[in-house]
PDB file of N, CA, C and O in Angstrom, chain B, residues numbered from 101:
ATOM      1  N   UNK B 101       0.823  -1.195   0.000  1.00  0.00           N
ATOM      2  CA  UNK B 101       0.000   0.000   0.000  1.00  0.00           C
ATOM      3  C   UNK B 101       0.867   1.258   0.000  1.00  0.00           C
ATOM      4  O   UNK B 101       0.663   2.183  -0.786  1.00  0.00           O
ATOM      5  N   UNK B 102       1.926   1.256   0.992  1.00  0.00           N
ATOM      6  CA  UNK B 102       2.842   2.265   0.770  1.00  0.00           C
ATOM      7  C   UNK B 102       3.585   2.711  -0.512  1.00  0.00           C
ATOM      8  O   UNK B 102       3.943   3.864  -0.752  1.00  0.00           O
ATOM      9  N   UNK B 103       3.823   1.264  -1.563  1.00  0.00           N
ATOM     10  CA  UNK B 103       4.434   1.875  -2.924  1.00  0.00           C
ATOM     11  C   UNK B 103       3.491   2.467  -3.413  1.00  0.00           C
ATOM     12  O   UNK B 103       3.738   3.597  -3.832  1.00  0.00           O
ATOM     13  N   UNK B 104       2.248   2.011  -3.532  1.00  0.00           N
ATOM     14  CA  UNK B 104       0.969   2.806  -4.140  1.00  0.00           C
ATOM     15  C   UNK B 104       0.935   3.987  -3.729  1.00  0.00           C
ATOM     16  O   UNK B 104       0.267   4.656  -4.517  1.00  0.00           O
ATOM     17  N   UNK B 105       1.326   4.598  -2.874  1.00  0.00           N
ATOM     18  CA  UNK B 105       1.161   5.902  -2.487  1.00  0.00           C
ATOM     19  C   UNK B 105       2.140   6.472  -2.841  1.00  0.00           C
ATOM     20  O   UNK B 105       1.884   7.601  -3.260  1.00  0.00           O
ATOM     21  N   UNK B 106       3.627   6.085  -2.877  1.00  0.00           N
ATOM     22  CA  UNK B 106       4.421   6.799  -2.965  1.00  0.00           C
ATOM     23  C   UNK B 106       4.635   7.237  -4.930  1.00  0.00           C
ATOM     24  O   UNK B 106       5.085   8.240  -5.484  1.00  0.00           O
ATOM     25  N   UNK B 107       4.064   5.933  -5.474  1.00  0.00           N
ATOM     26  CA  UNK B 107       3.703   6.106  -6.840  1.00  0.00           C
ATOM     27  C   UNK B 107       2.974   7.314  -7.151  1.00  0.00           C
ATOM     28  O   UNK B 107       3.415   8.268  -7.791  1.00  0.00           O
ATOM     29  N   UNK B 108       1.554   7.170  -6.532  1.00  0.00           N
ATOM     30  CA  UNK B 108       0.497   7.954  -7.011  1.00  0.00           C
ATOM     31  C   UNK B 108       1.462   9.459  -6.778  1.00  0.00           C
ATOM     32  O   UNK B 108       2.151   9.993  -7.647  1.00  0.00           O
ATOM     33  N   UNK B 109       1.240  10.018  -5.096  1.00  0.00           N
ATOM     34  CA  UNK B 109       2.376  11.611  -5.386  1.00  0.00           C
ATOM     35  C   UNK B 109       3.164  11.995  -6.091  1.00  0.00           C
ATOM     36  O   UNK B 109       3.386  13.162  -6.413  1.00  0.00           O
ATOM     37  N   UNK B 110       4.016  10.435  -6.624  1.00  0.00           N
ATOM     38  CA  UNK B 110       4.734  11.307  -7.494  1.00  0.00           C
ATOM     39  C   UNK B 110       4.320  11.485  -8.776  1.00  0.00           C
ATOM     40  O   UNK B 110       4.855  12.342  -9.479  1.00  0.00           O
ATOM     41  N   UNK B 111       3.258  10.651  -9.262  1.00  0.00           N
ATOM     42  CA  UNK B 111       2.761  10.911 -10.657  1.00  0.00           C
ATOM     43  C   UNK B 111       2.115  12.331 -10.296  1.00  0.00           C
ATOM     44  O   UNK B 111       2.312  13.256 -11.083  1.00  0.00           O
ATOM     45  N   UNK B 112       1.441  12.523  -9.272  1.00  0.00           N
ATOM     46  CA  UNK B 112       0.661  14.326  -8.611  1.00  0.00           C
ATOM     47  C   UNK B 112       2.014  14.948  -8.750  1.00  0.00           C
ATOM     48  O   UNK B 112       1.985  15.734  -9.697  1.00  0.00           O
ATOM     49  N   UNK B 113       3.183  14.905  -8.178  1.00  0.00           N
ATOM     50  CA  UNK B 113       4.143  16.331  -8.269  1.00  0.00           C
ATOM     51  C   UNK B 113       4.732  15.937  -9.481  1.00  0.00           C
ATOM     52  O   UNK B 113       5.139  16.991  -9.971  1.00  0.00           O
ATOM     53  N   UNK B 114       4.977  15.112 -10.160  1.00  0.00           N
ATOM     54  CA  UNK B 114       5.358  15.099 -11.683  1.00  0.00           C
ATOM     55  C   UNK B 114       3.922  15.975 -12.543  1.00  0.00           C
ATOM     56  O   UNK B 114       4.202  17.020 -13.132  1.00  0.00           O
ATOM     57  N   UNK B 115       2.831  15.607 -12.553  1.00  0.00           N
ATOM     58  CA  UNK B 115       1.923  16.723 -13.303  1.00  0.00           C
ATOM     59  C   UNK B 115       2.057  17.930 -12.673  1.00  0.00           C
ATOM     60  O   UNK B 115       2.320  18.942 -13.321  1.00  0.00           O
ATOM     61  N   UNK B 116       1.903  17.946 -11.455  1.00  0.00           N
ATOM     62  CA  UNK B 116       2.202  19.559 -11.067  1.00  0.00           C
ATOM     63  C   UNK B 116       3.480  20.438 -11.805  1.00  0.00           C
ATOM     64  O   UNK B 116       3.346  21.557 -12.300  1.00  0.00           O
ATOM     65  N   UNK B 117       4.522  19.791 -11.763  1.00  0.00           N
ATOM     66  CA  UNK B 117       5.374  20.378 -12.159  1.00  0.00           C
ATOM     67  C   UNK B 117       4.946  20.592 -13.870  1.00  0.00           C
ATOM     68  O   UNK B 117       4.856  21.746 -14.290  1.00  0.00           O
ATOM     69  N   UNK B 118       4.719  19.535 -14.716  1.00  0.00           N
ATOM     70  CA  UNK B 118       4.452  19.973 -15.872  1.00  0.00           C
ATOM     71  C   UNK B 118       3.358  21.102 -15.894  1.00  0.00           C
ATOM     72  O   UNK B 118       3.445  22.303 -16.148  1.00  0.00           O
ATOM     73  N   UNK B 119       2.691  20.599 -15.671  1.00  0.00           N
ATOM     74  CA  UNK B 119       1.552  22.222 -15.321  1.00  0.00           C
ATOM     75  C   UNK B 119       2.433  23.950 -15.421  1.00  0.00           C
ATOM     76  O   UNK B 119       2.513  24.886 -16.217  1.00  0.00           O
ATOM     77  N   UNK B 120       2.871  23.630 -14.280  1.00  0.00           N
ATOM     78  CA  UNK B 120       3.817  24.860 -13.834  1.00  0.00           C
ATOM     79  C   UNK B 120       4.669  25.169 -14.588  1.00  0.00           C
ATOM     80  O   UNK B 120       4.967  26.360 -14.670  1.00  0.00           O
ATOM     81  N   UNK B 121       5.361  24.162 -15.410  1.00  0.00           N
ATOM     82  CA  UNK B 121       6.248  24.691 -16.775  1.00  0.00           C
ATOM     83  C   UNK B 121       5.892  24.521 -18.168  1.00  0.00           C
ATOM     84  O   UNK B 121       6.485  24.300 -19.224  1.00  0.00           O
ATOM     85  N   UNK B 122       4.541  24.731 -17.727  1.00  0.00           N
ATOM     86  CA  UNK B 122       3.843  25.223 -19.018  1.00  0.00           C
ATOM     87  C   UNK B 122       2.772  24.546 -20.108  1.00  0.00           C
ATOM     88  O   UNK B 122       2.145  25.096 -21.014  1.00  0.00           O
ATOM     89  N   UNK B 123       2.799  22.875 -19.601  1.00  0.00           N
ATOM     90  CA  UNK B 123       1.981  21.982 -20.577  1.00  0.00           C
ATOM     91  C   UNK B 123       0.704  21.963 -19.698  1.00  0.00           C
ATOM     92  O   UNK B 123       0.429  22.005 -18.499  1.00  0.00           O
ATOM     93  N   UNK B 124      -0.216  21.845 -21.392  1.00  0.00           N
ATOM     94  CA  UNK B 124      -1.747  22.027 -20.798  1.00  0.00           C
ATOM     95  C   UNK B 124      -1.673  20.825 -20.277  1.00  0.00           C
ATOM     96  O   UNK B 124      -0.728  20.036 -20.256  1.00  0.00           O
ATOM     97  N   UNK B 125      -3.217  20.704 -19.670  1.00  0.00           N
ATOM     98  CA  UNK B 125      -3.546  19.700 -18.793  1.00  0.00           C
ATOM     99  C   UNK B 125      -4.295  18.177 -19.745  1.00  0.00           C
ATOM    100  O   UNK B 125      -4.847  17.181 -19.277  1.00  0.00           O
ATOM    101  N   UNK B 126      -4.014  18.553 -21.196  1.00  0.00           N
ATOM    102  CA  UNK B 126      -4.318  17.382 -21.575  1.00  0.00           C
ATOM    103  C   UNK B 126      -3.236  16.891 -22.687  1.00  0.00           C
ATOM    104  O   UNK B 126      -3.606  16.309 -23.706  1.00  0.00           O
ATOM    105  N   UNK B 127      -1.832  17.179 -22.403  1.00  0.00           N
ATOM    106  CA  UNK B 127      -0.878  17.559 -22.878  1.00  0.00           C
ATOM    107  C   UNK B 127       0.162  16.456 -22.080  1.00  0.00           C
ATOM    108  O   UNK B 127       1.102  15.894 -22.642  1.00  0.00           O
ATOM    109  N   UNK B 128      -0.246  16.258 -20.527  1.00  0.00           N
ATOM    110  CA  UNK B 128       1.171  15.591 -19.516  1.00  0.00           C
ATOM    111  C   UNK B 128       1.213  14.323 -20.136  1.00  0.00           C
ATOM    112  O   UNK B 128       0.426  13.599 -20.747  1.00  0.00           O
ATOM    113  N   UNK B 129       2.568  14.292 -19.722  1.00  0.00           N
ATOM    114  CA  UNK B 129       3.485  12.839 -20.268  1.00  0.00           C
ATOM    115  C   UNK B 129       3.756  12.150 -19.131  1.00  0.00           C
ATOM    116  O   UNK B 129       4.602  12.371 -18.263  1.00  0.00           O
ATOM    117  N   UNK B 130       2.709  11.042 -19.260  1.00  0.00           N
ATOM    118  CA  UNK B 130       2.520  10.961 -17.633  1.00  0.00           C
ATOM    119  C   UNK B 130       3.447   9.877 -17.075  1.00  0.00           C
ATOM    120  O   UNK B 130       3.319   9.512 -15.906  1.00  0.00           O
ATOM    121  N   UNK B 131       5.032   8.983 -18.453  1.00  0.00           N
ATOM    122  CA  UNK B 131       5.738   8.752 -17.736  1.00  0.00           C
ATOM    123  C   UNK B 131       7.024   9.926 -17.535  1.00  0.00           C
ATOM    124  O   UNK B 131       8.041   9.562 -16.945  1.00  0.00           O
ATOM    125  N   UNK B 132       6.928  11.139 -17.984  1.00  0.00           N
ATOM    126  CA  UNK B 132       7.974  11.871 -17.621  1.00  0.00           C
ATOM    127  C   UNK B 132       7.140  12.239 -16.108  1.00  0.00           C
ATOM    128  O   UNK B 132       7.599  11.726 -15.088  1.00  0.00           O
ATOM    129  N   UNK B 133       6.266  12.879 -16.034  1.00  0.00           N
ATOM    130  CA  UNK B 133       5.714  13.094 -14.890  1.00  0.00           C
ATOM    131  C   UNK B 133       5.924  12.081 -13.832  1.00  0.00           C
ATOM    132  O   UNK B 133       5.932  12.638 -12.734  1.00  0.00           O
ATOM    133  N   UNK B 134       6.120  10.634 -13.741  1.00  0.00           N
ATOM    134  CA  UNK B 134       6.282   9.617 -12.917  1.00  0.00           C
ATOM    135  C   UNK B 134       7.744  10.049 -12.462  1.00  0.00           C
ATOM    136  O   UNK B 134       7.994  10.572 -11.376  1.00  0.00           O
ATOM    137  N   UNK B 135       8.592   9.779 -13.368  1.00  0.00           N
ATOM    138  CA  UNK B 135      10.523   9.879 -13.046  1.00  0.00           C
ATOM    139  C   UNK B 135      10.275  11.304 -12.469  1.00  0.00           C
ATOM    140  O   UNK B 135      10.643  11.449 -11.303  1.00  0.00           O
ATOM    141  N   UNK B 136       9.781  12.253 -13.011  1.00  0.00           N
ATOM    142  CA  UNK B 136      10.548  13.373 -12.398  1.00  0.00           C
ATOM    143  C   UNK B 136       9.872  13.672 -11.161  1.00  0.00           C
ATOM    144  O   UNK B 136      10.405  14.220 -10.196  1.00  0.00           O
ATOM    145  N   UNK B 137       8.404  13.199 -11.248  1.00  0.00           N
ATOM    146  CA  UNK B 137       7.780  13.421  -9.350  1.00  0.00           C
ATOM    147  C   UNK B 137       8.659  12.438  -8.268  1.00  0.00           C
ATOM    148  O   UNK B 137       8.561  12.694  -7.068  1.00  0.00           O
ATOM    149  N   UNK B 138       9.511  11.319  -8.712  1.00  0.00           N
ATOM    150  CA  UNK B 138       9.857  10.509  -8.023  1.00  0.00           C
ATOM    151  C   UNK B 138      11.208  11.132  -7.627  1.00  0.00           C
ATOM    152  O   UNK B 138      11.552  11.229  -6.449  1.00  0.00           O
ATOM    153  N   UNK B 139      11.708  11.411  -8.319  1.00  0.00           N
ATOM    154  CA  UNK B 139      13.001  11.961  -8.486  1.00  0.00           C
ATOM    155  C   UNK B 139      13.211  13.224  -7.852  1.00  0.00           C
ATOM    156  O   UNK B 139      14.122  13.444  -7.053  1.00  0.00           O
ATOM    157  N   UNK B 140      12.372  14.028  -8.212  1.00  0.00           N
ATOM    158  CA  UNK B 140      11.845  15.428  -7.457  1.00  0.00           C
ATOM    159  C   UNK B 140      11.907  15.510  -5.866  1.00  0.00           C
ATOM    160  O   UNK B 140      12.454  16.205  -5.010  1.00  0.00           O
ATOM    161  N   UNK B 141      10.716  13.997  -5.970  1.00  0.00           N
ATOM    162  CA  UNK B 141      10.241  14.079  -4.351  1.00  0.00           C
ATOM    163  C   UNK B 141      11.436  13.774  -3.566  1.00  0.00           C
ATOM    164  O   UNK B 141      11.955  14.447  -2.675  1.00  0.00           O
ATOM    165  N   UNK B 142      11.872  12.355  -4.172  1.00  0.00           N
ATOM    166  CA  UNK B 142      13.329  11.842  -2.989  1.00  0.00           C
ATOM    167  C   UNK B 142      14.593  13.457  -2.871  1.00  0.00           C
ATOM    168  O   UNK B 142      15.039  13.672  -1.744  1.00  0.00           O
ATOM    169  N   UNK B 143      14.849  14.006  -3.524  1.00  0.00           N
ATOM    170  CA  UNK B 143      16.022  14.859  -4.049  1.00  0.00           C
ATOM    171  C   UNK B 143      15.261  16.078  -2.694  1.00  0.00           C
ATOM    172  O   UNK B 143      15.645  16.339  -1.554  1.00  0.00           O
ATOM    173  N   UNK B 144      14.037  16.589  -3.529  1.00  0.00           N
ATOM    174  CA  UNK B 144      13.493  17.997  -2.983  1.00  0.00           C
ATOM    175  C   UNK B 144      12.971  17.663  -2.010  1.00  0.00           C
ATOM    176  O   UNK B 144      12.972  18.457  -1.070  1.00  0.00           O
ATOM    177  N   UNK B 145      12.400  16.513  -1.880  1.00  0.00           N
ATOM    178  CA  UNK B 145      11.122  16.537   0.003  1.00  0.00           C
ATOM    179  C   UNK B 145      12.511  15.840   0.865  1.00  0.00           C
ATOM    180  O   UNK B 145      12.736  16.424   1.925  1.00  0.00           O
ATOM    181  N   UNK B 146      13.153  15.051   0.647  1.00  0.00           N
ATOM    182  CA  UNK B 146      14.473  14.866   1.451  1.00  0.00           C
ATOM    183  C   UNK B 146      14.957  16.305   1.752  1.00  0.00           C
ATOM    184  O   UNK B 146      14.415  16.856   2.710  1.00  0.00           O
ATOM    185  N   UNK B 147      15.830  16.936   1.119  1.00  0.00           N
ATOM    186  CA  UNK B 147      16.884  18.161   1.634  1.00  0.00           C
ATOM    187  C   UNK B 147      15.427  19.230   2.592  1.00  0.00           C
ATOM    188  O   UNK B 147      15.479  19.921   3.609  1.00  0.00           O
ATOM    189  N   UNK B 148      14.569  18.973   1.881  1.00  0.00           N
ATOM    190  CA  UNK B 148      13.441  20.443   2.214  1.00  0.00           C
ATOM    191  C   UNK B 148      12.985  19.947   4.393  1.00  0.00           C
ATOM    192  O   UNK B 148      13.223  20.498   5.468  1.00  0.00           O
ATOM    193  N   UNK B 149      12.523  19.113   4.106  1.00  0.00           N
ATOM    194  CA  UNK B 149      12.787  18.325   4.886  1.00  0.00           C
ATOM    195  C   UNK B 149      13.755  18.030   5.995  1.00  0.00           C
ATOM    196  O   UNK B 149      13.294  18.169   7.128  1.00  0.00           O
ATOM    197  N   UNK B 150      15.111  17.618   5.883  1.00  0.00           N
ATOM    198  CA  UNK B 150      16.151  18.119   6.710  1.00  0.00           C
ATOM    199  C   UNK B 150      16.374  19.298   6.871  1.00  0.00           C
ATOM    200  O   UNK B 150      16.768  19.667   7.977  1.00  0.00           O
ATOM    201  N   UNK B 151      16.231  20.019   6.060  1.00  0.00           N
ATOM    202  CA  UNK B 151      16.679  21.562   6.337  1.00  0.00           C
ATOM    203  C   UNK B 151      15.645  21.931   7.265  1.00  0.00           C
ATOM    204  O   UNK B 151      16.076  22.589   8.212  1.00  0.00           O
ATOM    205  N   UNK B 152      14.241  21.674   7.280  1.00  0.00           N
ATOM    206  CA  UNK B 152      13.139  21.918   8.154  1.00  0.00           C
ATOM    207  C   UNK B 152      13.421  21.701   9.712  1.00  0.00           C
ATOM    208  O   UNK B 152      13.072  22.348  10.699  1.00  0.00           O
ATOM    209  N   UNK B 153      14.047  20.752   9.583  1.00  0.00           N
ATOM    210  CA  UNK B 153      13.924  19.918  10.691  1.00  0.00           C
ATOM    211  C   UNK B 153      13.361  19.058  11.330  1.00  0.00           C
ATOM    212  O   UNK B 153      13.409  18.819  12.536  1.00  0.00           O
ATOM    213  N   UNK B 154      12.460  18.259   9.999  1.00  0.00           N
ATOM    214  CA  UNK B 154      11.525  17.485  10.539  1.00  0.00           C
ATOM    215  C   UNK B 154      11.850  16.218   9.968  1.00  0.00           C
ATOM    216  O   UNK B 154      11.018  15.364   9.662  1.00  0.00           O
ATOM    217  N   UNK B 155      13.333  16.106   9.807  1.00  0.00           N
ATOM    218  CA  UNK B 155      13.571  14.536   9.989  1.00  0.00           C
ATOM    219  C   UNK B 155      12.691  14.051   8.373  1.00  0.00           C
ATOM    220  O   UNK B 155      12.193  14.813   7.544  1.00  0.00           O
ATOM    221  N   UNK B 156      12.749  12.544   8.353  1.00  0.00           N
ATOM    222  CA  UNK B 156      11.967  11.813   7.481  1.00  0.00           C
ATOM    223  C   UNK B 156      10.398  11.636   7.979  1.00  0.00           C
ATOM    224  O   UNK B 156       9.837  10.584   7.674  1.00  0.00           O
ATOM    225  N   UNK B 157       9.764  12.506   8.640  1.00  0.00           N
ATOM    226  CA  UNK B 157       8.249  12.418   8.773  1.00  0.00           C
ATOM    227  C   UNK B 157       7.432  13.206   7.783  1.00  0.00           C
ATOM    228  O   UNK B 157       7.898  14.154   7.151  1.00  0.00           O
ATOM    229  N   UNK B 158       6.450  12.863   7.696  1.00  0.00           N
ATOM    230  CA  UNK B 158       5.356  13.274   6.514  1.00  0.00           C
ATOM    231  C   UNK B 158       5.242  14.408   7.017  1.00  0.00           C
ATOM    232  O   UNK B 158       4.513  14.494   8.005  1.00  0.00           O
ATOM    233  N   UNK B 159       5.823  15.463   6.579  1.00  0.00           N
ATOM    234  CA  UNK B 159       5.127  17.232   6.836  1.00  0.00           C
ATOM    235  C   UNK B 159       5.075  17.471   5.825  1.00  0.00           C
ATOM    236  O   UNK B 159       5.546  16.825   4.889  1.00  0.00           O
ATOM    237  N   UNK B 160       4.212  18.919   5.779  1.00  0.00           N
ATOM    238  CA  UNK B 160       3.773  19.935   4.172  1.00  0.00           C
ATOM    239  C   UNK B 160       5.127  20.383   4.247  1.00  0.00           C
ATOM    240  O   UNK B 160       4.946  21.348   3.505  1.00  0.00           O
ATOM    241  N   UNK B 161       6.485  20.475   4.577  1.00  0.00           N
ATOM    242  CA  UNK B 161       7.768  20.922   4.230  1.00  0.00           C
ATOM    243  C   UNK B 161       8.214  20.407   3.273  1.00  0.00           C
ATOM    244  O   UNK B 161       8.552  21.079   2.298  1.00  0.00           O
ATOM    245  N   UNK B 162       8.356  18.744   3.323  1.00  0.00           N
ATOM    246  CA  UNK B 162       8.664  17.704   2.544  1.00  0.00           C
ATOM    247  C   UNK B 162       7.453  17.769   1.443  1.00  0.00           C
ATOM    248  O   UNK B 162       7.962  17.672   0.326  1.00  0.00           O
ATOM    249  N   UNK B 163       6.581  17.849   1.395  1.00  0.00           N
ATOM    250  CA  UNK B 163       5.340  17.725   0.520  1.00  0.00           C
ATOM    251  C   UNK B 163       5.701  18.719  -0.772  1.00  0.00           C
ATOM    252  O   UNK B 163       5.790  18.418  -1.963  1.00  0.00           O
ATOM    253  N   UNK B 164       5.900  20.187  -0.024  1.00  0.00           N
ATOM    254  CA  UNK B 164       6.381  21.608  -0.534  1.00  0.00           C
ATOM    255  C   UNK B 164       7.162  21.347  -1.282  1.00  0.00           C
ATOM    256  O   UNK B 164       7.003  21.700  -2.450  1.00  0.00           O
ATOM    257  N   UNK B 165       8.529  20.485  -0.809  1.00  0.00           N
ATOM    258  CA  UNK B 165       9.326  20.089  -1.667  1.00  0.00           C
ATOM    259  C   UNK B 165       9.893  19.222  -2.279  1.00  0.00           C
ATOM    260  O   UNK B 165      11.069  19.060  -2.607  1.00  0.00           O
ATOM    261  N   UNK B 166       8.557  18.394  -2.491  1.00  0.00           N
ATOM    262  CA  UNK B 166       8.689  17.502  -3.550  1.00  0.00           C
ATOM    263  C   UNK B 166       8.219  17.950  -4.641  1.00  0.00           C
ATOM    264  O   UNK B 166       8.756  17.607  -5.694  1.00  0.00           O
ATOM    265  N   UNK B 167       7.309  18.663  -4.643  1.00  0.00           N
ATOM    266  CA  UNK B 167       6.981  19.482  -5.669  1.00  0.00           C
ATOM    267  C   UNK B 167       7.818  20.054  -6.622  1.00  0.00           C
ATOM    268  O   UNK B 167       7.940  19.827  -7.825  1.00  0.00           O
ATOM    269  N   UNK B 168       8.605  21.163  -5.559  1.00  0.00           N
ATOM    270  CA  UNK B 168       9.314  21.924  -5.982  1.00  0.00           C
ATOM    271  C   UNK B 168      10.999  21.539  -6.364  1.00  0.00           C
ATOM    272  O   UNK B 168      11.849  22.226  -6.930  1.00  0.00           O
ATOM    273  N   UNK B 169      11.091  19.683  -5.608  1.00  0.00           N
ATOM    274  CA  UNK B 169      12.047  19.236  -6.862  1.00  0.00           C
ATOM    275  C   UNK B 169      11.800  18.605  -7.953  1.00  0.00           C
ATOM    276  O   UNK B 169      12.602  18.178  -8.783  1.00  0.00           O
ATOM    277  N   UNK B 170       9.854  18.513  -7.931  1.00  0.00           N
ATOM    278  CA  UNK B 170      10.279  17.724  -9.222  1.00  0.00           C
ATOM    279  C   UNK B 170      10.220  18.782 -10.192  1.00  0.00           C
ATOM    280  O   UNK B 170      10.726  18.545 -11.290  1.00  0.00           O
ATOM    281  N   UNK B 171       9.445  20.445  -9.892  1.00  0.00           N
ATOM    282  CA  UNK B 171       9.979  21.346 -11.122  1.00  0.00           C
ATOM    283  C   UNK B 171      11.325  21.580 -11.366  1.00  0.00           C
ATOM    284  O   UNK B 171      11.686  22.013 -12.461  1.00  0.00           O
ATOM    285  N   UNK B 172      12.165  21.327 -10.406  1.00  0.00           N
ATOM    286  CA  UNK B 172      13.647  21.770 -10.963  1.00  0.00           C
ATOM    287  C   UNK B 172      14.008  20.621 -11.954  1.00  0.00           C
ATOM    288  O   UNK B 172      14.372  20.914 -13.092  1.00  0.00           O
ATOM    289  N   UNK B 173      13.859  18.511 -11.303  1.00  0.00           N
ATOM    290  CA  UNK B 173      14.033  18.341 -12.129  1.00  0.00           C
ATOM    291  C   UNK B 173      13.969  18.084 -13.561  1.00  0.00           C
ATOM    292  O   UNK B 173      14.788  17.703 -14.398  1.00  0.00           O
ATOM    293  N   UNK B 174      12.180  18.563 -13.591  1.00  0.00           N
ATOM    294  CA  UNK B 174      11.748  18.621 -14.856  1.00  0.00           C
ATOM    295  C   UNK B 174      12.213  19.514 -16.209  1.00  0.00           C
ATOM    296  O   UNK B 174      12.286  19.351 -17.428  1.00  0.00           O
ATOM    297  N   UNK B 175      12.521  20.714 -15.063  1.00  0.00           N
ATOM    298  CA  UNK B 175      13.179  21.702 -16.035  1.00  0.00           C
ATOM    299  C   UNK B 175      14.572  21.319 -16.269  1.00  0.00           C
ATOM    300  O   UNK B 175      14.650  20.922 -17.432  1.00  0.00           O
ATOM    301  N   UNK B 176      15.139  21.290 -15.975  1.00  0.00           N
ATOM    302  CA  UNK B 176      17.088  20.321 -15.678  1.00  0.00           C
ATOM    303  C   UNK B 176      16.412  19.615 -17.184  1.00  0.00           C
ATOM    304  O   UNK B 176      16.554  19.919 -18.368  1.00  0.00           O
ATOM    305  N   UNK B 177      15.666  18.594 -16.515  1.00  0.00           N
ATOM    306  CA  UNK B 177      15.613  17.655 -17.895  1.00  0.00           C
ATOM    307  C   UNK B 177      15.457  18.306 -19.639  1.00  0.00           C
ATOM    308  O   UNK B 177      16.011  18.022 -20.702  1.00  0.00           O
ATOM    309  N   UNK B 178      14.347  19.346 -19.200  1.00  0.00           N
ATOM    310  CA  UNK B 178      13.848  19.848 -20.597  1.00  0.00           C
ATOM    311  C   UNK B 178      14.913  20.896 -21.035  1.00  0.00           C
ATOM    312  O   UNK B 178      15.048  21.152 -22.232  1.00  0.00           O
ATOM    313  N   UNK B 179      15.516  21.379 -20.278  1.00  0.00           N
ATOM    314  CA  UNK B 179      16.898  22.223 -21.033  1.00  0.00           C
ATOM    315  C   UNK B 179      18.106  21.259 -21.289  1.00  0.00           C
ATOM    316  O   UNK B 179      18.928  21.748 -22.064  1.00  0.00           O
ATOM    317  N   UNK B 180      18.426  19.953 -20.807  1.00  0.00           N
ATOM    318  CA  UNK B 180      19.120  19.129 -21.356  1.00  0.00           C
ATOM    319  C   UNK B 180      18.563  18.480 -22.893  1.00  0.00           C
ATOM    320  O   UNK B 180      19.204  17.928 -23.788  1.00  0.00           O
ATOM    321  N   UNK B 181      17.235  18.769 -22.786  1.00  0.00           N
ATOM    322  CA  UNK B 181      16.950  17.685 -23.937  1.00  0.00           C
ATOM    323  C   UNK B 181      16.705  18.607 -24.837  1.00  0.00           C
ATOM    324  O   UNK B 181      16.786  18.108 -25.959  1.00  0.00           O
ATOM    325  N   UNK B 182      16.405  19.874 -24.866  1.00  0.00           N
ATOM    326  CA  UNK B 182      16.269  20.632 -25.954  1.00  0.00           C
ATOM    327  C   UNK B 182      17.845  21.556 -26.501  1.00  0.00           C
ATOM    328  O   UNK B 182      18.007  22.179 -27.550  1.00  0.00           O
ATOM    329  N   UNK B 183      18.855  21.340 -25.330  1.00  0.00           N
ATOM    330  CA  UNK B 183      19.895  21.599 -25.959  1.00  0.00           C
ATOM    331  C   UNK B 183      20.590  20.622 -26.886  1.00  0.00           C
ATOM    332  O   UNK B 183      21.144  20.932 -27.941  1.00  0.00           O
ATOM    333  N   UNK B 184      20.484  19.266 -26.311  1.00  0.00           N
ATOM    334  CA  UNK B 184      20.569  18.227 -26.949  1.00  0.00           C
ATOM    335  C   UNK B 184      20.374  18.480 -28.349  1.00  0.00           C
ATOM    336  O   UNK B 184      21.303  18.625 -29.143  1.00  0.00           O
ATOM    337  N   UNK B 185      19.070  18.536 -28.663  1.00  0.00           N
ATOM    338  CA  UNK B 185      18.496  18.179 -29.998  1.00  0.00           C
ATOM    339  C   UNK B 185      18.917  19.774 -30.784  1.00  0.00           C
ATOM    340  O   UNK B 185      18.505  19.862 -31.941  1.00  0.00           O
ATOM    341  N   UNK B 186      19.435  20.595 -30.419  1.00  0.00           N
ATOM    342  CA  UNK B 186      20.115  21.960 -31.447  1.00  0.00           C
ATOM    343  C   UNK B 186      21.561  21.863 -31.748  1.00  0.00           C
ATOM    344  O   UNK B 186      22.177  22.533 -32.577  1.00  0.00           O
ATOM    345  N   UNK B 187      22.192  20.605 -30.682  1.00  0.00           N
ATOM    346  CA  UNK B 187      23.792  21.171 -31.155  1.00  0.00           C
ATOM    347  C   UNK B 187      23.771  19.689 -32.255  1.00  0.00           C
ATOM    348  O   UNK B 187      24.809  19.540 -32.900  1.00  0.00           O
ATOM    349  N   UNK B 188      22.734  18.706 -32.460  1.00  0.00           N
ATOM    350  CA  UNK B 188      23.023  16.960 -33.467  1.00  0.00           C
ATOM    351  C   UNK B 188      22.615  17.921 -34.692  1.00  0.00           C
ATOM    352  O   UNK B 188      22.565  17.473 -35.838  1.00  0.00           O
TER     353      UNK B 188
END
């Protein structure tokens, strides 16, 4: 039950983040949205989280910033991949 959950948020902060950088809502790529909410969450709700001070417990700190790593790493990704494809 716990992977199910930890799945589902991150497919939620993977669309959030696409949202936020710009794709409509019938537009998400909902396995980029998976990697990068997952990726986001461990990276951004980890550090956001320690820095808080609230340890590895479920707070809106960690929540805040899972979000807000999976927009960094969504964006990271989409300026790698669109530089990519101008310098081939």
């Amino acid at each position: 039950m716990l992977l199910l959950a930890i799945l589902a948020f991150g497919i939620f902060a993977g669309a959030v983040a696409q949202l936020v950088l710009g794709s409509g809502l019938y537009e998400i790529n909902w396995g980029e949205a998976l990697v990068a909410g997952l990726v986001g969450s461990f990276v951004g709700g980890l550090i956001i989280s320690l820095l808080a001070g609230d340890g590895l417990r479920l707070r809106a700190s960690g929540l805040i910033g899972s979000i807000v790593g999976a927009i960094l790493v969504l964006a990271v990704y989409r300026w790698y991949r669109g530089r990519t494809r101008v310098t081939r």
